[in-house]
KEGU-230401 format. One record per residue (C-alpha): residue in one letter; x, z, y; chain. Coordinates in pm, whole numbers, plus 32768, in hexadecimal, padded with zeros to 4 digits. Layout:
BEGIN
@residuo:A	x:X	z:Z	y:Y	cadena:A
...
//
This chain:
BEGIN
@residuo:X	x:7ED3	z:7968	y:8560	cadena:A
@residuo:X	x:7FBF	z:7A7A	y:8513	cadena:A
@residuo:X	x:80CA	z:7A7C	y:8406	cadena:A
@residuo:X	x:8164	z:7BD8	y:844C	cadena:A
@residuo:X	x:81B9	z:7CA1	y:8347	cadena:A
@residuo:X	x:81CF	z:7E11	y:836B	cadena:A
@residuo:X	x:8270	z:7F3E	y:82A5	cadena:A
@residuo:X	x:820E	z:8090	y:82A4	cadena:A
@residuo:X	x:82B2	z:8188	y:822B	cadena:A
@residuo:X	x:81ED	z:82E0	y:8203	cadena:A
@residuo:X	x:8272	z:8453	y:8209	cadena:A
@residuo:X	x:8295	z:852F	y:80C9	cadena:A
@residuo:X	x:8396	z:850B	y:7FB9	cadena:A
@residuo:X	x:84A0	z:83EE	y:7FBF	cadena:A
@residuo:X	x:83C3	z:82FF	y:7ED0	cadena:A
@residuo:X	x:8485	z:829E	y:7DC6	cadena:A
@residuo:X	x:84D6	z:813D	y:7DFB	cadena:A
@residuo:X	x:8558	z:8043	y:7D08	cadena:A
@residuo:X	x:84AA	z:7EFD	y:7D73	cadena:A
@residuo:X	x:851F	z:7E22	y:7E8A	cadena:A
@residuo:X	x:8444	z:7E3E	y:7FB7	cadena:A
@residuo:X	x:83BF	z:7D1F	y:809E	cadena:A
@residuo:X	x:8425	z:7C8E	y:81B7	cadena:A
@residuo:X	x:838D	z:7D00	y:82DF	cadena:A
@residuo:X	x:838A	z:7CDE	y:8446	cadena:A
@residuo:X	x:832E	z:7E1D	y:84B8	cadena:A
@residuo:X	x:837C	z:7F62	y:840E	cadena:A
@residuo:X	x:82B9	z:8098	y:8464	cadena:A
@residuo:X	x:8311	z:81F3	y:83EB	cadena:A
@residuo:X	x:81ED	z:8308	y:83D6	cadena:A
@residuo:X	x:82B3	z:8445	y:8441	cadena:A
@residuo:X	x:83D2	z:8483	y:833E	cadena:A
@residuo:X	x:83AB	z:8332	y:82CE	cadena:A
@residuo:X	x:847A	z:82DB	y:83FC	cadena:A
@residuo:X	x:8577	z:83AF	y:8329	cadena:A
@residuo:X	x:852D	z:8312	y:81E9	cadena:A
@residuo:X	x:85A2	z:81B9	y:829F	cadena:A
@residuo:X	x:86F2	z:8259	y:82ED	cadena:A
@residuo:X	x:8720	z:8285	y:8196	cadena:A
@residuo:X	x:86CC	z:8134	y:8133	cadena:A
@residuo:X	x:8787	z:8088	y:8233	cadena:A
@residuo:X	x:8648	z:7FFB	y:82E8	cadena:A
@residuo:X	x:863F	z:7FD3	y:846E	cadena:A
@residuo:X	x:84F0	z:8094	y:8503	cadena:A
@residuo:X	x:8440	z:7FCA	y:8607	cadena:A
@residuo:X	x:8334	z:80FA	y:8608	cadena:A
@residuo:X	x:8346	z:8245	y:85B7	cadena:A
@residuo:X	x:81EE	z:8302	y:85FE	cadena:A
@residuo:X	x:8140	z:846A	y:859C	cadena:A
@residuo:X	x:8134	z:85B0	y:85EF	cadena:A
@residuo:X	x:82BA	z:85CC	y:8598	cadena:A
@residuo:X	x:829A	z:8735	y:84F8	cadena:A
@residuo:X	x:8370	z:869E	y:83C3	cadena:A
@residuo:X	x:844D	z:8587	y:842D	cadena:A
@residuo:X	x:85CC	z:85BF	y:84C9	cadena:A
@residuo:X	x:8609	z:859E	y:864A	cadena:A
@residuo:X	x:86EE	z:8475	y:8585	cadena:A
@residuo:X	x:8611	z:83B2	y:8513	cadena:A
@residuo:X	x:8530	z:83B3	y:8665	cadena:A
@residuo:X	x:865B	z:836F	y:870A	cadena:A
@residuo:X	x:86B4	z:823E	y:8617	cadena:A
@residuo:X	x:856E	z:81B0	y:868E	cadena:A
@residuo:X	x:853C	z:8093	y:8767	cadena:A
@residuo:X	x:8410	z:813B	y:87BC	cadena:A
@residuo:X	x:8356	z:8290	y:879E	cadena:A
@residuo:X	x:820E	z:8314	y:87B0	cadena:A
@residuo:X	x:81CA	z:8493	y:87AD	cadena:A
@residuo:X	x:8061	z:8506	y:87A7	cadena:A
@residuo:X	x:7FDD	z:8672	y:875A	cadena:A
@residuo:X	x:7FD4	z:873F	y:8645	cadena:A
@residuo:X	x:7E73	z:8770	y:864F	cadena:A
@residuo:X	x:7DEF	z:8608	y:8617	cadena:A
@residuo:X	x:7CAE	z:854E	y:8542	cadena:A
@residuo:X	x:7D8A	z:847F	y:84E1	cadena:A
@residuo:X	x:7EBD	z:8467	y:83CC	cadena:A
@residuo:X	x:7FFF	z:83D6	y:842F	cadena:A
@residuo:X	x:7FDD	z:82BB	y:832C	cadena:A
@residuo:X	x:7E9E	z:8277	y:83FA	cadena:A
@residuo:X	x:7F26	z:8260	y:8548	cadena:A
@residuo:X	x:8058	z:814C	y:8488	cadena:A
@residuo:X	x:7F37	z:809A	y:8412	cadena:A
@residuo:X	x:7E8F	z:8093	y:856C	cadena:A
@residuo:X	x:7FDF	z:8035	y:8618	cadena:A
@residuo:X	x:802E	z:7F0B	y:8527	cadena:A
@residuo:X	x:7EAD	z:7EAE	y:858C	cadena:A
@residuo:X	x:7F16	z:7EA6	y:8701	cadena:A
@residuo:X	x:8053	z:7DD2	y:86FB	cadena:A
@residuo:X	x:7F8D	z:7CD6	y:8628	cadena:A
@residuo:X	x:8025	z:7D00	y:84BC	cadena:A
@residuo:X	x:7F5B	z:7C2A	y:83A9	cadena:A
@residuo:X	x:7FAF	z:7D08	y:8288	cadena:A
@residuo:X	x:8078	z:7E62	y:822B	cadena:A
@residuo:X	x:8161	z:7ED9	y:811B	cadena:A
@residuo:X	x:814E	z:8050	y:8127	cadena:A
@residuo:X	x:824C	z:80F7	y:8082	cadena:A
@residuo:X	x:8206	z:825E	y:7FFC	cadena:A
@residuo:X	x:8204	z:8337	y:7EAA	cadena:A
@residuo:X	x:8139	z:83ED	y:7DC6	cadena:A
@residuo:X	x:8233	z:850C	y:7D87	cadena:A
@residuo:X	x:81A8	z:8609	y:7EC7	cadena:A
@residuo:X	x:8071	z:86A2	y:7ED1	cadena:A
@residuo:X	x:7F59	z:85EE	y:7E4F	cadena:A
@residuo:X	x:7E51	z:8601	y:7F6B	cadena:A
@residuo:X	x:7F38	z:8516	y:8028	cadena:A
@residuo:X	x:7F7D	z:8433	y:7EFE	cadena:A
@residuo:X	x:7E0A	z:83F8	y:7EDD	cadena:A
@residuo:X	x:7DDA	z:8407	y:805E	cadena:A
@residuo:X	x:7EEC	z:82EB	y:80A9	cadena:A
@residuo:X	x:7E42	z:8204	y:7F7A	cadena:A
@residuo:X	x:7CCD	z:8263	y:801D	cadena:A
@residuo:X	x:7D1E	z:821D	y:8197	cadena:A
@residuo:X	x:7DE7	z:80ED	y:8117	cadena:A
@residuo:X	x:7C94	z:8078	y:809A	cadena:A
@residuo:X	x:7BC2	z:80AC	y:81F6	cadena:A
@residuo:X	x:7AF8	z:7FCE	y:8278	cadena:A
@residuo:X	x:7BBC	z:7FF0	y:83D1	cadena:A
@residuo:X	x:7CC3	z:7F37	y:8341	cadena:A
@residuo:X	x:7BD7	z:7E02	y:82A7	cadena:A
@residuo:X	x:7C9C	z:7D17	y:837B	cadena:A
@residuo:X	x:7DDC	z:7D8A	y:82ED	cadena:A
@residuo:X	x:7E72	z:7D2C	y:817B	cadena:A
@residuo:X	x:7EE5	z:7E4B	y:80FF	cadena:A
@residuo:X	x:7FC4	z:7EC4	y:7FD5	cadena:A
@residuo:X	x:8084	z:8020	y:7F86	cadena:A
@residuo:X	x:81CD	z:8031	y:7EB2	cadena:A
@residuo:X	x:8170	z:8182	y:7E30	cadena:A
@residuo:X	x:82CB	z:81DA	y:7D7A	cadena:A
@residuo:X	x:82C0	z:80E0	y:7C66	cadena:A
@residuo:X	x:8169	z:8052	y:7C7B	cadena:A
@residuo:X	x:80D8	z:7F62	y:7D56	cadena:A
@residuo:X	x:7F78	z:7F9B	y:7DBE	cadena:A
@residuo:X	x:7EA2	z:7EAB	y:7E6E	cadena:A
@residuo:X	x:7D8A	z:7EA2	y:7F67	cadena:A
@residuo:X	x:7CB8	z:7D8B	y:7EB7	cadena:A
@residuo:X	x:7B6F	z:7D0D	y:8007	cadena:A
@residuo:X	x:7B6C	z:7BC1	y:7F77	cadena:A
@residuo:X	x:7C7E	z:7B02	y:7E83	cadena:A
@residuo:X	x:7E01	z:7B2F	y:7E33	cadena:A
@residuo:X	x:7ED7	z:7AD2	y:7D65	cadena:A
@residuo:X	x:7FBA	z:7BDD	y:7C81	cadena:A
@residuo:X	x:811D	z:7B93	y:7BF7	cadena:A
@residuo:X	x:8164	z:7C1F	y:7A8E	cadena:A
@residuo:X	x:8203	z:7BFF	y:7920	cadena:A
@residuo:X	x:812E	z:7BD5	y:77E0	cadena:A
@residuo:X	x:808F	z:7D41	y:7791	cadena:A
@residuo:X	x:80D5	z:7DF3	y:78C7	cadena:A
@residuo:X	x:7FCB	z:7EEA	y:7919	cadena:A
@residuo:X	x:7ECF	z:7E88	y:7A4D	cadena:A
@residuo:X	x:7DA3	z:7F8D	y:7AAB	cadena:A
@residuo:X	x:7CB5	z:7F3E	y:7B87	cadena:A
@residuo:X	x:7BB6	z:802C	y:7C36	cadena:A
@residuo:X	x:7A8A	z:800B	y:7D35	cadena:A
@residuo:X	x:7A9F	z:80D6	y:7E47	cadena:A
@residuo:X	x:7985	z:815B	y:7F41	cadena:A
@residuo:X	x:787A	z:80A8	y:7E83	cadena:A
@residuo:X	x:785C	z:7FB9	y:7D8B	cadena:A
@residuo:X	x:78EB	z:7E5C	y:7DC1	cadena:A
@residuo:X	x:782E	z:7D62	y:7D7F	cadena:A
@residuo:X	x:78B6	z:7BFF	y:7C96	cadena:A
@residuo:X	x:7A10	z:7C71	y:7C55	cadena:A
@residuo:X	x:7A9E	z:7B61	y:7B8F	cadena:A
@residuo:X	x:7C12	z:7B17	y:7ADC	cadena:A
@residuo:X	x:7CE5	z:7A28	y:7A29	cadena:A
@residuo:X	x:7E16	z:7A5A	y:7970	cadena:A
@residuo:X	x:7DCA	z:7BC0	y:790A	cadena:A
@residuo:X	x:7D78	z:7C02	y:7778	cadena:A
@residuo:X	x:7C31	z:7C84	y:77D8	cadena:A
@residuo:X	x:7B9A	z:7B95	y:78D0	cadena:A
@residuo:X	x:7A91	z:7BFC	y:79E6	cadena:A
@residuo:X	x:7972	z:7B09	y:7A12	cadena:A
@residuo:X	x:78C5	z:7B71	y:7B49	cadena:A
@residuo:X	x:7899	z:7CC3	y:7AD5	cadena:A
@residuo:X	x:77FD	z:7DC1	y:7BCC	cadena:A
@residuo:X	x:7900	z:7F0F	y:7BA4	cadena:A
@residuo:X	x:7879	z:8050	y:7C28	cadena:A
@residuo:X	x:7929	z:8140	y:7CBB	cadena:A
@residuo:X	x:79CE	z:825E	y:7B97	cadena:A
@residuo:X	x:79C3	z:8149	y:7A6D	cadena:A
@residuo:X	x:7AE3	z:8155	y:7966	cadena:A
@residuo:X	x:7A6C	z:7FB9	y:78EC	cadena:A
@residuo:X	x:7BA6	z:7F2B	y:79BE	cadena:A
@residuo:X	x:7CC6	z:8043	y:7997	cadena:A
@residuo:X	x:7DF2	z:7FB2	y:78AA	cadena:A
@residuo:X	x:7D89	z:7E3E	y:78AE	cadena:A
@residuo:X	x:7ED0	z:7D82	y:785A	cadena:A
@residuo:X	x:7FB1	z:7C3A	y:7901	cadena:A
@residuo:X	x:7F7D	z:7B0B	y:780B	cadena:A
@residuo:X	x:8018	z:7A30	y:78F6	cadena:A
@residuo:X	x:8125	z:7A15	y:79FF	cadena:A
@residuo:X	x:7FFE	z:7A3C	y:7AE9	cadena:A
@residuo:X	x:7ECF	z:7AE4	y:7B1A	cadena:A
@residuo:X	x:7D9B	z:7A8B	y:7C17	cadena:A
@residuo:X	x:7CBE	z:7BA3	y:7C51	cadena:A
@residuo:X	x:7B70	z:7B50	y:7D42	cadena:A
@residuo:X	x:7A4F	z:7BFC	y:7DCB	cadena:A
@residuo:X	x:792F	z:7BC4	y:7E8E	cadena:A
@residuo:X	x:78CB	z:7CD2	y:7F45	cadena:A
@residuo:X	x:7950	z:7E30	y:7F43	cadena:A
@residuo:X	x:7ADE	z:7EAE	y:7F38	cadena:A
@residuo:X	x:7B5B	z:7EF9	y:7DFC	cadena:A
@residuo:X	x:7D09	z:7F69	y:7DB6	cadena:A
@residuo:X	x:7DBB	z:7EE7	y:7C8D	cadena:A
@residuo:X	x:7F13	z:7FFA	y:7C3A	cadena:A
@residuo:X	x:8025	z:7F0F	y:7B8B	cadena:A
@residuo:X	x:8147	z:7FB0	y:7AEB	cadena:A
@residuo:X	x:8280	z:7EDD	y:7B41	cadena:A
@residuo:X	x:8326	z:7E1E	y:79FE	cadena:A
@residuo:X	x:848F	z:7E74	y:79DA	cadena:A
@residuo:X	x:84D3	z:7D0B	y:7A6F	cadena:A
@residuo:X	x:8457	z:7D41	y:7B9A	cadena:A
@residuo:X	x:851D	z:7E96	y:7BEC	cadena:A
@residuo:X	x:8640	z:7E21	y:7C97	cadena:A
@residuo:X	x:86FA	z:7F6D	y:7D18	cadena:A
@residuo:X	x:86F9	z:7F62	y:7E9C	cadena:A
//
């Protein structure tokens, strides 16, 4: 079974990064991600899109490249995800921000949660905040009364359950567009979150502690 641990990197702004990010074996950059990874000193294994925003550089810099056309079905944060697929990672980091345009905040977060990528455990460092793809259990790193949300996305999820949090979930069925679970807090060092069926996200704000400057 594999181990391999991927990071994407998306295009848009340079995300404003103050947490350490984790190792990984493969790094992919979508587009002018691949410049983004220049910046931050990261080796691209990958670099694929459309390449109407990224530097001759950074494709270049790339072990390997990928062009496809403009006029695609597809975003280039969905062709990373399908590449990581095919050279068997088990889970993704993907690196992006909130600070562009909003459709592609949102769309990054919503085809982070397709079901295409069920196999794959997924999590985005959007600028400060951690977010999540929750299919089944996992485990979440805090300090006492940092802020955890947690949301239901493309239906409700069924049994969501957590320890640790001030506000405990029993097996609660969360429908998609409820406010119940935003600004639950960290009581311990650790929080378990669970569900049974359905994907749900939980958005962490990293504690000053964990915001080591790259």
């Amino acid at each position: 079974m594999s181990s391999l641990h991927a990071l994407i990197l998306t295009g848009g702004p340079l995300p404003s990064i103050e947490v350490a990010l984790p190792e990984a074996q493969l790094v992919i950059a979508a587009d002018s991600g691949g410049d983004h990874a220049e910046n931050l000193g990261l080796k691209v294994d990958l670099i694929i899109g459309d390449f109407d925003s990224c530097s001759e550089k950074a494709i270049k810099r790339a072990a390997e490249s990928q062009k496809f056309p403009s006029d695609k079905d597809v975003t280039d944060l969905e062709l990373a995800l399908a590449a990581a697929v095919e050279k068997d990672a088990a889970s993704v980091t993907i690196l992006t921000s909130s600070r562009g345009r909003l459709d592609h905040s949102l769309g990054n977060i919503l085809v982070a949660c397709s079901e295409r990528w069920s196999d794959l455990e997924i999590e985005l460092i959007v600028d400060d905040h951690l977010v999540k793809v929750i299919r089944s259990r996992t485990k979440l790193k805090g300090e006492p009364s940092d802020l955890l949300s947690i949301f239901a996305l493309g239906g409700t999820a069924f049994g969501v359950t957590s320890k640790g949090l001030k506000w405990e979930l029993d097996g609660i069925d969360l429908v998609t567009g409820s406010g119940l679970t935003i600004s639950n807090e960290f009581v311990l060092p650790e929080a378990e979150i669970s569900i049974e069926q359905g994907t749900i996200i939980s958005v962490q704000a990293f504690s000053d502690k964990a915001k080591p400057k790259l």
